[in-house]
Every structure is written in structure tokens, then in C-alpha cells.
N, C-alpha and C positions, 0 to 999 in steps of 0.2 A: 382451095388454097394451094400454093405449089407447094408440090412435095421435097422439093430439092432443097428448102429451108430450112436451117434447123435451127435452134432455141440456141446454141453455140453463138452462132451467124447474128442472132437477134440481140441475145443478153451483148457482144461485144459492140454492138452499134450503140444500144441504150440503155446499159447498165449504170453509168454515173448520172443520171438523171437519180437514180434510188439510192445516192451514199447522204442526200443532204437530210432526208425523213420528209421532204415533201411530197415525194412522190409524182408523178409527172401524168397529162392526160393526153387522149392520142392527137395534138396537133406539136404537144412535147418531143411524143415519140417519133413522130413523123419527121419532125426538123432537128433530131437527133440522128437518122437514119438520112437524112438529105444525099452523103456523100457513101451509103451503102449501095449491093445490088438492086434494081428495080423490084429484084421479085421481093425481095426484105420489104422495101414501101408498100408491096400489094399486099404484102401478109398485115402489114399494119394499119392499112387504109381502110378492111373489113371490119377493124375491132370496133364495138361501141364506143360512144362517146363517153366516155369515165373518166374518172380520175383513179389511176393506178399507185398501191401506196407500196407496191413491191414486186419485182420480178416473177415471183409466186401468183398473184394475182394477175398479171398480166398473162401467164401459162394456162390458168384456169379458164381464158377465153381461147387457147389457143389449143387443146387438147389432141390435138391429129399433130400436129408439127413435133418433128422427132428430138432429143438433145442432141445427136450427132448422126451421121451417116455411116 
């Protein structure tokens, strides 16, 4: 995964996906992130296919990506 990502970079692309309690799966996240950096999409393109019912949860697959740089 790039390293120059970080969970900041992430949660602002697709954090209002998690205010409604539905939670969002990764073609949610993906078309959330549409108008982020590329590498944001690659970081999310790896994740399984789930359904994500929180920012938290979505971390939990993403465990190398840093919160800030």
C-alpha cells in the first residue's frame, strides 16, 4: 500500500458515508474518494469486499496506513 497515505487523507474523503449508521461498502468508499488522490483509490481498491459500519472498522483492515505524516 503507499505509504504516503494516511487515515487523515482517508477518513476526509469518506467519513460522511459513516454519519447516516449505514455504514458504506468498498464501491461506497471508492465513489466517495472518486475526486481524492489516486493513491487514496489504491488504498481503497485492496480493501475486501464488506460492508463497513464505521471508520474504526474500516482502520482495522488498513493497519500500516499511518493517521498523519
Amino acid at each position: 500500500m503507499p505509504s504516503h497515505v494516511t487515515r487523515i487523507e482517508i477518513a476526509d474523503s469518506v467519513e460522511h458515508l459513516f454519519t447516516g449508521g449505514s455504514g458504506a461498502d468498498r464501491q461506497d468508499l471508492l465513489s466517495a474518494a472518486a475526486q481524492a488522490r489516486p493513491e487514496i483509490r489504491q488504498v481503497l481498491e485492496q480493501l475486501p469486499e464488506r460492508r463497513y459500519t464505521s471508520l474504526r472498522r474500516l482502520w482495522e483492515e488498513l493497519p500500516l496506513i499511518p493517521v498523519g505524516l
